[in-house]
Z-matrix of the N, CA and C atoms (Angstrom, degrees):
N
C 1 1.436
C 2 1.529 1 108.51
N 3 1.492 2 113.18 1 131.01
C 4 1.491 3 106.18 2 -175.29
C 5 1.621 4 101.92 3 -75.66
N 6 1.426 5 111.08 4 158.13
C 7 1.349 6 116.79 5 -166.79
C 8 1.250 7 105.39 6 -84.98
N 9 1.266 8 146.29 7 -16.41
C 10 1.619 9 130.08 8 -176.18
C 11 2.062 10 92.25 9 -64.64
N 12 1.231 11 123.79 10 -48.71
C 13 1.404 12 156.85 11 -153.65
C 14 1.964 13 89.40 12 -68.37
N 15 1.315 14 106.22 13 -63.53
C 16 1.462 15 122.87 14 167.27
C 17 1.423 16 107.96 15 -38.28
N 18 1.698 17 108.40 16 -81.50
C 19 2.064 18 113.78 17 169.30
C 20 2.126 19 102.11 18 -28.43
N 21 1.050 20 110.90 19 -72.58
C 22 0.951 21 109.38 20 -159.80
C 23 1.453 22 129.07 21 -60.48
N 24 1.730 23 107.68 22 -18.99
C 25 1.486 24 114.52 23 163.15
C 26 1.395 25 103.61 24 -91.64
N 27 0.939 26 139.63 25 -9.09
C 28 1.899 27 131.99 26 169.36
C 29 1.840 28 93.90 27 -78.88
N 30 1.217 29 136.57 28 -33.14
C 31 1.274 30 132.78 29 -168.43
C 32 1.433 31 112.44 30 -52.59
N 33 1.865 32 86.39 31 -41.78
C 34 1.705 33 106.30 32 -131.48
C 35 1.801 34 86.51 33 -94.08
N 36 1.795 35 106.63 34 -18.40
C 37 1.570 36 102.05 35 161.69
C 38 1.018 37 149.06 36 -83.07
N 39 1.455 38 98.29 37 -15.27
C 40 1.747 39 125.17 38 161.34
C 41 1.848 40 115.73 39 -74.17
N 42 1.608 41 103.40 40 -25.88
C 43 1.668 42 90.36 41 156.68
C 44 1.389 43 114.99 42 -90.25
N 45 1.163 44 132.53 43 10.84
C 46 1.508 45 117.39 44 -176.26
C 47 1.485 46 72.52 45 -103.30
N 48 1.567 47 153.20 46 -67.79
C 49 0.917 48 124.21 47 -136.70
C 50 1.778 49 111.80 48 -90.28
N 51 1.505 50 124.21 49 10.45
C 52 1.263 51 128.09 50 134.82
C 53 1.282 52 134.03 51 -58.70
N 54 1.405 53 126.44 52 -31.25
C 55 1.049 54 138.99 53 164.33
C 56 1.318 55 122.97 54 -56.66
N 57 1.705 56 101.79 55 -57.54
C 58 1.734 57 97.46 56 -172.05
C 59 1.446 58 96.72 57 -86.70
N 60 0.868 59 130.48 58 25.65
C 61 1.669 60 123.06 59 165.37
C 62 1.327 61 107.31 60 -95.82
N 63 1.219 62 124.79 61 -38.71
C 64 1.542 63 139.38 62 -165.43
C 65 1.788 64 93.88 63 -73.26
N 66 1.357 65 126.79 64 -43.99
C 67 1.163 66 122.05 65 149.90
C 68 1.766 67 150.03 66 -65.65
N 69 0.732 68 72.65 67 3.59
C 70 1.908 69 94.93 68 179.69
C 71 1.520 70 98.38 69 -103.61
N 72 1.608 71 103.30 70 142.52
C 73 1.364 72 127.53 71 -161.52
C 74 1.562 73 98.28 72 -100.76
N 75 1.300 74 137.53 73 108.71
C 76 1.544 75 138.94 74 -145.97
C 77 1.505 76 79.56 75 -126.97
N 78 1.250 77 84.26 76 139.18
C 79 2.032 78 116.88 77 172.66
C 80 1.867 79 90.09 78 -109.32
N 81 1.187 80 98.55 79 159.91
C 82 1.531 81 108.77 80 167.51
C 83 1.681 82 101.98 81 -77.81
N 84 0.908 83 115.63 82 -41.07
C 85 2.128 84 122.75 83 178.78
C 86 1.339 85 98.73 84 -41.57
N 87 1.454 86 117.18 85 -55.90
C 88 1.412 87 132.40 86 -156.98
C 89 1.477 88 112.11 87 -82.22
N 90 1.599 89 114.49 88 -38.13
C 91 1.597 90 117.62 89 -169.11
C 92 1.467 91 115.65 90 -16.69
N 93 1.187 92 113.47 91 -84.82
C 94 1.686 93 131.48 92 179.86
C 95 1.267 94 109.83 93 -50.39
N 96 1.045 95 136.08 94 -25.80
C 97 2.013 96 121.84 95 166.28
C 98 1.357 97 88.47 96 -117.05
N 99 1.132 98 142.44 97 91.16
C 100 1.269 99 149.76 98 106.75
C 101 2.006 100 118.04 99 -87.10
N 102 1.549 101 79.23 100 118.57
C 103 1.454 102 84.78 101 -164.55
C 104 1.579 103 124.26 102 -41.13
N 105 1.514 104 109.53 103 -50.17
C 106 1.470 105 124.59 104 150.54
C 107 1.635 106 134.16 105 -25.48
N 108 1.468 107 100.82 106 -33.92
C 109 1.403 108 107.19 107 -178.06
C 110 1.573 109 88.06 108 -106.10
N 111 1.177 110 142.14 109 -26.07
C 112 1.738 111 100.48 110 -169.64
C 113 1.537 112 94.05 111 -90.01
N 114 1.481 113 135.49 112 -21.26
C 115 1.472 114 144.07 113 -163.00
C 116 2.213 115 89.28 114 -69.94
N 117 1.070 116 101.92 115 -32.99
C 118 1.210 117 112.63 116 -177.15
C 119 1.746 118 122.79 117 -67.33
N 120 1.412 119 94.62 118 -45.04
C 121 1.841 120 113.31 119 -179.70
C 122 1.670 121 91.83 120 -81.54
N 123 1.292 122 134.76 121 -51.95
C 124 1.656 123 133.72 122 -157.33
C 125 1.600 124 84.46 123 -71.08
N 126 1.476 125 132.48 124 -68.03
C 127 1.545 126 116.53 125 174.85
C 128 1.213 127 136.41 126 -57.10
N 129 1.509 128 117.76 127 -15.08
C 130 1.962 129 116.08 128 147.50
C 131 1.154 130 99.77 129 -48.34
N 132 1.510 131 100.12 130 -81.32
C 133 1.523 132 104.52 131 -148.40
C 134 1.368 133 108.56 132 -56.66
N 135 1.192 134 127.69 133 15.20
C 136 1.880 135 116.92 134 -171.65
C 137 1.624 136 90.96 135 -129.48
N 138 1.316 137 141.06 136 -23.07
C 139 1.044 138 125.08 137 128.54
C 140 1.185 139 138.54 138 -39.03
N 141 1.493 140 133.64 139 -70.43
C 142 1.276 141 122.45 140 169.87
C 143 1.287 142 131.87 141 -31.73
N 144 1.183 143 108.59 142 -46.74
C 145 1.449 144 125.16 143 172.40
C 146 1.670 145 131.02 144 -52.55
N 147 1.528 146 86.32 145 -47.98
C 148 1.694 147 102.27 146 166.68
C 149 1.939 148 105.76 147 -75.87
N 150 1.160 149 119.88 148 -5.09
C 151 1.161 150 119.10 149 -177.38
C 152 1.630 151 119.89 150 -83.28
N 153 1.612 152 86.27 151 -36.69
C 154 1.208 153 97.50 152 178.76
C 155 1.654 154 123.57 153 -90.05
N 156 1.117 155 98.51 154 6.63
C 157 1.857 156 114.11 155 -169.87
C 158 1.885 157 103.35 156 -119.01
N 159 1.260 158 105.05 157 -0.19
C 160 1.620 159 94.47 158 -171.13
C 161 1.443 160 93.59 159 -106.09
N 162 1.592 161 104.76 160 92.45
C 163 1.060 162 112.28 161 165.69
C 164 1.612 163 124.37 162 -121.23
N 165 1.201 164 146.68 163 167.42
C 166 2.051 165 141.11 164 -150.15
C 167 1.743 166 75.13 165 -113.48
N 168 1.701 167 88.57 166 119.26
C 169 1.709 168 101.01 167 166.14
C 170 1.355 169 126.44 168 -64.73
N 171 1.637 170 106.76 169 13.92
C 172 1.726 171 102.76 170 -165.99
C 173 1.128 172 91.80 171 -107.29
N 174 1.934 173 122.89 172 -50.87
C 175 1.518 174 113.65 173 -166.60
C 176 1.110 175 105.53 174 -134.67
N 177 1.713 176 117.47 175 43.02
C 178 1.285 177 121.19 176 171.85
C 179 1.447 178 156.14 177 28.22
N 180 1.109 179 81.73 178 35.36
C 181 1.932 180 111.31 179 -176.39
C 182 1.143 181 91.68 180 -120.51
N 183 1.695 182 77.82 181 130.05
C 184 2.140 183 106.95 182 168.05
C 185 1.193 184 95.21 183 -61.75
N 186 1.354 185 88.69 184 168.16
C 187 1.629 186 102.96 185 -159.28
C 188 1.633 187 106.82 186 -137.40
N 189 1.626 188 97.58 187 0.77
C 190 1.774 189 108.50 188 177.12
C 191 1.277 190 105.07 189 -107.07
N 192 1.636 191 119.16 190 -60.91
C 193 1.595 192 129.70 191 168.64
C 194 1.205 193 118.07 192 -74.77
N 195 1.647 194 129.25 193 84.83
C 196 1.111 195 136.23 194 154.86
C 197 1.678 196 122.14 195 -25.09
N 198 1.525 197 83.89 196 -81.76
C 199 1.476 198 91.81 197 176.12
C 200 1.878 199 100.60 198 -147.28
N 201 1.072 200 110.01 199 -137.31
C 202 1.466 201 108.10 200 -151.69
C 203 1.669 202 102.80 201 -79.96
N 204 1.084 203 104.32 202 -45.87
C 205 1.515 204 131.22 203 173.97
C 206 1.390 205 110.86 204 -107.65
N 207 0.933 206 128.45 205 44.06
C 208 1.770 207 121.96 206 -163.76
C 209 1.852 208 86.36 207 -139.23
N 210 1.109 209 137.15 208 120.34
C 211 1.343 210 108.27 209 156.86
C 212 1.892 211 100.65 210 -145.76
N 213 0.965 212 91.67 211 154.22
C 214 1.705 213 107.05 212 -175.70
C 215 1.577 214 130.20 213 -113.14
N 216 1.569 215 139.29 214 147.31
C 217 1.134 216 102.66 215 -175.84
C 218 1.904 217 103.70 216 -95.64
N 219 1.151 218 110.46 217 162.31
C 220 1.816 219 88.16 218 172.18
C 221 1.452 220 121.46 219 -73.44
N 222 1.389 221 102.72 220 159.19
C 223 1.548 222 119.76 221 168.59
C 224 1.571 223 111.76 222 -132.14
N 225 1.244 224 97.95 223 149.31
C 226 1.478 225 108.92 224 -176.87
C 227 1.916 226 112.98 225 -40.39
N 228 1.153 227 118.95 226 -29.80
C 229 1.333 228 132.53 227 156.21
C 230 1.507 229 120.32 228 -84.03
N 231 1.820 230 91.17 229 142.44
C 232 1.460 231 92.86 230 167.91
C 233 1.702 232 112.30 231 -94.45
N 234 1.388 233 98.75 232 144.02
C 235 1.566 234 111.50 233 -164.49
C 236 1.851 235 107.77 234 -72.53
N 237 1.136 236 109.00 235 -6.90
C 238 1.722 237 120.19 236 175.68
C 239 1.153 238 106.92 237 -91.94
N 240 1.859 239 131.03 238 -80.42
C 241 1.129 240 109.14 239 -167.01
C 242 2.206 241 111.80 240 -110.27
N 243 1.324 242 100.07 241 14.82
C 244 1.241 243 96.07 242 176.05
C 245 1.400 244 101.92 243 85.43
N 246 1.096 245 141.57 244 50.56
C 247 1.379 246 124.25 245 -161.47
C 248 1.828 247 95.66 246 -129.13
N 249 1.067 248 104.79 247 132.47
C 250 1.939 249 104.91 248 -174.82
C 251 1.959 250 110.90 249 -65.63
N 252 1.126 251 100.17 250 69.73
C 253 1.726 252 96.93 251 156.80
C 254 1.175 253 139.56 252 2.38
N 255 1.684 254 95.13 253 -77.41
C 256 1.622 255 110.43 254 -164.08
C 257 1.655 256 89.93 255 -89.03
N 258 1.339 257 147.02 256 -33.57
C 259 1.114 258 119.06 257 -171.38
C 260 1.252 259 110.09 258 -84.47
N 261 1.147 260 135.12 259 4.14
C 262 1.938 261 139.15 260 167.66
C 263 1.240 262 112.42 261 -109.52
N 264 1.777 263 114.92 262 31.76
C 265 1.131 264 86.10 263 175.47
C 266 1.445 265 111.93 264 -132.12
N 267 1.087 266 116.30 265 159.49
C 268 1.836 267 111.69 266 -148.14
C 269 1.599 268 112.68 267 -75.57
């Protein structure tokens, strides 16, 4: 699976699993293993991470974090020099 395609189905699972949390009836006993909430923290944190690593092997600029407030989703291209991503990448 090319990875911009990859980012974007880990995204799109971290809102389903915001969602069904927001529906689930939470005890204080229960908070912390509610399946919803840890499916929720393991897809932050594995987002961020991929956020910070999706960068174009030619001219090495991320390609998600623009700038501070700037953010993008990926595409098989890098948005600087046009250079094909997902097919160079190992």
């Amino acid at each position: 699976m090319k990875r911009s395609v990859h980012f974007k189905v880990n995204l799109g699972l971290l809102v389903l699993c915001i969602i069904g949390f927001q529906f689930q009836s939470i005890t204080v006993d229960g908070f912390f293993v509610n399946p919803f909430y840890i499916g929720s923290m393991v897809f932050g944190f594995l987002l961020v991470v991929r956020a910070l690593r999706y960068t174009c092997q030619k001219c090495l600029r991320n390609q998600i974090m623009l700038g501070f407030y700037k953010y993008r989703l990926p595409t098989s291209k890098c948005y600087n020099c046009d250079y094909e991503i997902d097919q160079h990448h190992k």
